[in-house]
One Martini backbone bead per residue (centre of mass of N, CA, C, O) as a GRO file, in nm:
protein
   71
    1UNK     BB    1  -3.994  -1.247   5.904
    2UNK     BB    2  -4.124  -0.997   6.064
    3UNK     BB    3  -4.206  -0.823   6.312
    4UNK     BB    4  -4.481  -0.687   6.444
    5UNK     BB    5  -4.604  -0.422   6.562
    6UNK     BB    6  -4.739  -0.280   6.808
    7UNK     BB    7  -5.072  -0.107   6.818
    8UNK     BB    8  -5.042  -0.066   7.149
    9UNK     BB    9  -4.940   0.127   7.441
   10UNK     BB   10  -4.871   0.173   7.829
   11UNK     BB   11  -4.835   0.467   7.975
   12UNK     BB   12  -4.794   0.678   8.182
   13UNK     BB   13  -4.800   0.988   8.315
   14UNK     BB   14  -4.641   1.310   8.323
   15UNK     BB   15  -4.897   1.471   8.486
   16UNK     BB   16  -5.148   1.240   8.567
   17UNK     BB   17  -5.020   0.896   8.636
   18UNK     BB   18  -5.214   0.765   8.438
   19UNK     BB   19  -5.299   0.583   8.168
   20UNK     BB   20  -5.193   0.541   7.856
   21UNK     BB   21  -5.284   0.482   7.531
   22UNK     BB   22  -5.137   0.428   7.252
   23UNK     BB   23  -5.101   0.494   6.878
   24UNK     BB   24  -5.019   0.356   6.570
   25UNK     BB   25  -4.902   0.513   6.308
   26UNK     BB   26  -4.919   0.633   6.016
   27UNK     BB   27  -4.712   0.458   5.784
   28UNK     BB   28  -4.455   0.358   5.628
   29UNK     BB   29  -4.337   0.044   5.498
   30UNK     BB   30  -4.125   0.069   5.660
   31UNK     BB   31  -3.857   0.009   5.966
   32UNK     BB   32  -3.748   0.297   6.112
   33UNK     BB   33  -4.046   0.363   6.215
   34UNK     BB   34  -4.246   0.375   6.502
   35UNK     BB   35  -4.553   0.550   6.576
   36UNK     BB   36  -4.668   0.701   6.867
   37UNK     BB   37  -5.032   0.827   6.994
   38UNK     BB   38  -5.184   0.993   7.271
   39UNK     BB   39  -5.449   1.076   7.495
   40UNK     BB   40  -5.540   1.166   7.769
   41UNK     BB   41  -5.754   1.280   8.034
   42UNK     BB   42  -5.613   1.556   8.100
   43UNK     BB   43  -5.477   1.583   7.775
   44UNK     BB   44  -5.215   1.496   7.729
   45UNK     BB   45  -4.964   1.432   7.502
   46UNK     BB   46  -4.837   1.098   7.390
   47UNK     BB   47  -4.514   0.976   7.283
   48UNK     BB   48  -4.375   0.735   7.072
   49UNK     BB   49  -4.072   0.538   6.969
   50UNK     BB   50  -3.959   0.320   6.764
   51UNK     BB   51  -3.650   0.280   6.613
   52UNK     BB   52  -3.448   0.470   6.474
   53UNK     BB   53  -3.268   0.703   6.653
   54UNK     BB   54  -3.346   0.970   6.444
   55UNK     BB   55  -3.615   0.929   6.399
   56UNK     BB   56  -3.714   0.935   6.677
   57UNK     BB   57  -3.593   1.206   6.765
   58UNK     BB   58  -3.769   1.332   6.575
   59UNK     BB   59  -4.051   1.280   6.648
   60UNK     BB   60  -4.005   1.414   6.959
   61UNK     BB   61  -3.901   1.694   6.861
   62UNK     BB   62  -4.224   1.741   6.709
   63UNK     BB   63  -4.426   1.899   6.925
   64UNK     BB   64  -4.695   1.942   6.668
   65UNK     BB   65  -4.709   1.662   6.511
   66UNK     BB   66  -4.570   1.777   6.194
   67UNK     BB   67  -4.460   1.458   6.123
   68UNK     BB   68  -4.233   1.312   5.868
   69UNK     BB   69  -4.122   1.032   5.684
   70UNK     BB   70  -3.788   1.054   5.549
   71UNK     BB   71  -3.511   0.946   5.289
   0.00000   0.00000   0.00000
């Protein structure tokens, strides 16, 4: 039985340094990419993606947030 991921990460933001705690969004079943995201208080939108390093580059390179995992 594989580890599940973790439902929250805590990241430094990259615009105003205070902490950020981003969440695991809903996705497919399988095990390819876990995303998360979350948003600052100073409003800064962090992303952040574990697993297959297409599908992850994939995931943060989707500005817009308007990214869907297919195989």
């Amino acid at each position: 039985m594989s580890k599940k991921p973790s439902r929250t990460l805590t990241f430094k933001c990259t615009k105003c340094s205070k902490p950020v705690t981003v969440f695991l969004q809903k996705v497919s079943a399988c095990s390819h990419i876990q995303p998360y995201q979350g948003i600052c208080t100073c409003g800064e939108v962090m992303r952040h993606a574990t697993g297959q390093k297409d599908a992850v580059e994939s995931y943060l390179a989707s500005a817009d947030g308007n990214w869907a995992h297919h195989h």
